[in-house]
DRENDO-1510 file (C-alpha; in Angstrom, 1 decimal, always signed):
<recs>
REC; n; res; u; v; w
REC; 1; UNK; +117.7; -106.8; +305.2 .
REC; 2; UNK; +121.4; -107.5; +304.3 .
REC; 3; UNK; +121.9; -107.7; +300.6 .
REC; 4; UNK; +123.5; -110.8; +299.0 .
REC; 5; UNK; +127.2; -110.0; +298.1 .
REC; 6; UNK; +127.7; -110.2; +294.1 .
REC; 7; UNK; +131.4; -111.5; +292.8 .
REC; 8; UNK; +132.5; -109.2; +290.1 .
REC; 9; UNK; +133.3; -110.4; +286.3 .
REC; 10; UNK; +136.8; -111.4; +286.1 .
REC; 11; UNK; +139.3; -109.0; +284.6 .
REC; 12; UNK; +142.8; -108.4; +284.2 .
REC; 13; UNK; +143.1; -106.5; +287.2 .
REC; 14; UNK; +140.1; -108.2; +289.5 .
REC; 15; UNK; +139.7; -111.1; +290.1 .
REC; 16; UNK; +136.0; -112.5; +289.8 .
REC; 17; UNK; +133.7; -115.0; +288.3 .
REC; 18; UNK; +134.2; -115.8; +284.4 .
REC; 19; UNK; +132.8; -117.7; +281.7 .
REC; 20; UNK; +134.5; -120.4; +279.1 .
REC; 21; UNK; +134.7; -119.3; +275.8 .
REC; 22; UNK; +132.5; -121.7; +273.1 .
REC; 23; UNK; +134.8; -123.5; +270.4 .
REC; 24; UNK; +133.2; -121.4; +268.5 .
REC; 25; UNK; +134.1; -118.0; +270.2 .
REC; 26; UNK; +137.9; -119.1; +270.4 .
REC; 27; UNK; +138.4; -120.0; +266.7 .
REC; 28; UNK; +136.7; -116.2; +266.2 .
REC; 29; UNK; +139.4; -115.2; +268.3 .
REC; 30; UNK; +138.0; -111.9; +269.3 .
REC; 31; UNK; +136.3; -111.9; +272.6 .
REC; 32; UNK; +138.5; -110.6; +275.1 .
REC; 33; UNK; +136.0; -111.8; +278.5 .
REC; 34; UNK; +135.9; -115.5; +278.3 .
REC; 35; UNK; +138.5; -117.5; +279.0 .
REC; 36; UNK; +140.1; -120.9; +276.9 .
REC; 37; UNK; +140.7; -124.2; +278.3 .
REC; 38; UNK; +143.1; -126.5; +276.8 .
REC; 39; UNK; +140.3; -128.2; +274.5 .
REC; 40; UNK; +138.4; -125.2; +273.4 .
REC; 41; UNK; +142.5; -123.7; +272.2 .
REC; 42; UNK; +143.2; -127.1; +270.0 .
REC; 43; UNK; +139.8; -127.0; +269.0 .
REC; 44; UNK; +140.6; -122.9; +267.7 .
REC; 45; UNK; +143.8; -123.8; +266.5 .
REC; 46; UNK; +141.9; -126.6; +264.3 .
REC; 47; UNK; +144.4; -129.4; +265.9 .
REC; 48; UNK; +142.4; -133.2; +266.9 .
REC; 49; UNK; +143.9; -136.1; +268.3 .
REC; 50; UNK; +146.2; -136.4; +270.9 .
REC; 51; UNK; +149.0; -135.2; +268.7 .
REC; 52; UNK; +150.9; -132.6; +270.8 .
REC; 53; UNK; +150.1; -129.0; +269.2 .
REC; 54; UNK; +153.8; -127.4; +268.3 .
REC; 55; UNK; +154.6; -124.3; +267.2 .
REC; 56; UNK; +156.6; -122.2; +264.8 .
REC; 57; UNK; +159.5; -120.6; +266.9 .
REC; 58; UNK; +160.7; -118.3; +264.3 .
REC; 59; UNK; +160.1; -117.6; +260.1 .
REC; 60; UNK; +162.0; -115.6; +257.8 .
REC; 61; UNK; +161.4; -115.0; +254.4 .
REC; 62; UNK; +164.1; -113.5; +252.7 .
REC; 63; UNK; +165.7; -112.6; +249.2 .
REC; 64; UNK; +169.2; -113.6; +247.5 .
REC; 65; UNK; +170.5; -110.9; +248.6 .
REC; 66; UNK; +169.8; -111.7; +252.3 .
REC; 67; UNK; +167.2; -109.0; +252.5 .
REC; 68; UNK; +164.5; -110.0; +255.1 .
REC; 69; UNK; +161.0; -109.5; +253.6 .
REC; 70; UNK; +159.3; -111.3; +256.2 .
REC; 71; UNK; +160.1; -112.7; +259.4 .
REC; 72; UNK; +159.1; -113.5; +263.6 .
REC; 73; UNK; +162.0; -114.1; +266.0 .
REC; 74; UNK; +164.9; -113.4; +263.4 .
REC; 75; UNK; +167.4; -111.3; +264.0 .
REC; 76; UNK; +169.4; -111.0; +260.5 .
REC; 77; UNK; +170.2; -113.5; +257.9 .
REC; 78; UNK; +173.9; -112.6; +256.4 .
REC; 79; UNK; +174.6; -113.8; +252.9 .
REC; 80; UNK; +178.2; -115.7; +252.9 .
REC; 81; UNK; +178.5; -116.6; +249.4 .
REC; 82; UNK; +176.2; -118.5; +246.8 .
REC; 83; UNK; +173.2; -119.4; +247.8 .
REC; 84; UNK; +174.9; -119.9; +251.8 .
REC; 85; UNK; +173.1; -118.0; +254.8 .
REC; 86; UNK; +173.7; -117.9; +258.4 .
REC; 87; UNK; +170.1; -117.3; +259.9 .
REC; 88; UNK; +170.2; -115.6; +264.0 .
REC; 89; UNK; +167.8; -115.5; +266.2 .
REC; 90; UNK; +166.0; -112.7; +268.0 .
REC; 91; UNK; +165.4; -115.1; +271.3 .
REC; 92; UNK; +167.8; -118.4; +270.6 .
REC; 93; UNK; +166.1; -122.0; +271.0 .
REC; 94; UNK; +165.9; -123.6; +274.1 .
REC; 95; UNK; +168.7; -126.0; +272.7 .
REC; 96; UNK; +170.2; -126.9; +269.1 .
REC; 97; UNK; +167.9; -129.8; +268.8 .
REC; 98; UNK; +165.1; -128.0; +266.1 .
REC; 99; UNK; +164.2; -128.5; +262.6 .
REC; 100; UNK; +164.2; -126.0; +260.0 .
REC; 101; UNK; +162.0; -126.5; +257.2 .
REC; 102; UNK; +163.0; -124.5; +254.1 .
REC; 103; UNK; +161.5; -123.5; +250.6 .
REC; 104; UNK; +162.6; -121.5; +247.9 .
REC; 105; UNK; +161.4; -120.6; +244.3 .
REC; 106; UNK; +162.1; -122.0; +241.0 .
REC; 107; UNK; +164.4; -124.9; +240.7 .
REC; 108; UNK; +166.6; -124.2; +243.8 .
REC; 109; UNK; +166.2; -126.4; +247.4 .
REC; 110; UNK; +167.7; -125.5; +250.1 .
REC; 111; UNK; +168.6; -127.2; +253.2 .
REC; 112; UNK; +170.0; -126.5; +256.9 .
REC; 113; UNK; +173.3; -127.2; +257.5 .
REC; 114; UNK; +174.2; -129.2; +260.9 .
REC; 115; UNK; +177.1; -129.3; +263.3 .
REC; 116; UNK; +180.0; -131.4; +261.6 .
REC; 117; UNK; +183.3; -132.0; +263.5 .
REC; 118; UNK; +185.1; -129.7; +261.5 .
REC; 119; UNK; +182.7; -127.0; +261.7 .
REC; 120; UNK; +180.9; -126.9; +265.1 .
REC; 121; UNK; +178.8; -123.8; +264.7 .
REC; 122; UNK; +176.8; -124.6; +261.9 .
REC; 123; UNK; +173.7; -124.8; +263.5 .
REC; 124; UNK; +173.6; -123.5; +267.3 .
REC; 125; UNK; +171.0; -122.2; +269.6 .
REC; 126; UNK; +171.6; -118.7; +268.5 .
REC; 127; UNK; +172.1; -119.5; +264.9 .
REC; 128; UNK; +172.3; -121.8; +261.8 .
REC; 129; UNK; +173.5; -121.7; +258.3 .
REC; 130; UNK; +171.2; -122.5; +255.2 .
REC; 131; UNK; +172.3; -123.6; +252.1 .
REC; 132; UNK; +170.4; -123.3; +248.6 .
REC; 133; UNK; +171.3; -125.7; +245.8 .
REC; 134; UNK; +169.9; -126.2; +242.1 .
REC; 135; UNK; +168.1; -129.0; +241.6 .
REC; 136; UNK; +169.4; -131.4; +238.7 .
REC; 137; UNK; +173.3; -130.4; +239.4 .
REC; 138; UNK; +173.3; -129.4; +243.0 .
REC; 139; UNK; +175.4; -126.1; +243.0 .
REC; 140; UNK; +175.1; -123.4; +245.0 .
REC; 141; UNK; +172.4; -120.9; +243.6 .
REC; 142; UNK; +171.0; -117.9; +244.7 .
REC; 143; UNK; +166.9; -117.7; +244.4 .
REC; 144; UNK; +164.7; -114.4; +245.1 .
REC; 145; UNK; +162.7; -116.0; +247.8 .
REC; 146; UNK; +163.6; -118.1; +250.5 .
REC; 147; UNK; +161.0; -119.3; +253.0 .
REC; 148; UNK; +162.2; -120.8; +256.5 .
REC; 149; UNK; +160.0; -122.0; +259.5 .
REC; 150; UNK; +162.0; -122.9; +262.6 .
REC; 151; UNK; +159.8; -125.7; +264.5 .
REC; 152; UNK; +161.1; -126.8; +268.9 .
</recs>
């Protein structure tokens, strides 16, 4: 009698029969055997509706003096006076068109600087400048933390 031929479990280097992963086993986000379909990964990222699901491109937390405490897809943030940074990327944005969202502690706020005519590399794929202001008289300040996400 012939046997009956048996497809193999799927695996990074064979190809093979596999099984979906539960929402329950994808928000775990420890299996390494069954695989995610688009549902079950909104479902572990905690995302409903039919909003689109965007991530953070690069963070950076960082200190008056420019030093980086914390950060994904930064390359350096350079201190160019008062409470002014330029911020580069590690891998630049697919084009200029992103939003940084910025925090900072105590009084201060800061804000990203855009392209102006007279200064045309304030905010480029590769780079943009931040700018940290006191609230109340709005001049420059320097802060000890400075927290940036960087959403495209």
């Amino acid at each position: 009698a012939n046997a009956t031929p048996t497809t193999p479990n799927a695996t990074e280097a064979t190809a093979g029969k596999a099984k979906i992963a539960t929402t329950a086993i994808a928000q775990a986000g420890v299996n390494d055997t069954d695989f995610l379909t688009a549902k079950k990964l909104r479902d572990a990222l905690n995302a409903s509706g039919n909003a689109p699901v965007l991530a953070c491109r690069a963070r950076v937390v960082f200190g008056a003096t420019a030093n980086i405490l914390n950060s994904d897809n930064i390359l350096s943030v350079t201190k160019n006076g008062i409470g002014d940074f330029t911020v580069k990327f590690i891998n630049a944005m697919p084009d200029a068109n992103y939003a940084v969202v910025a925090t900072a502690l105590g009084t201060a706020r800061c804000i990203a600087l855009h392209e102006t005519s007279s200064n045309p590399t304030l905010k480029t794929t590769t780079e943009f400048r931040i700018w940290c202001f006191a609230t109340g008289t709005g001049n420059a300040i320097d802060t000890n933390q400075i927290n940036l996400g960087v959403f495209r």
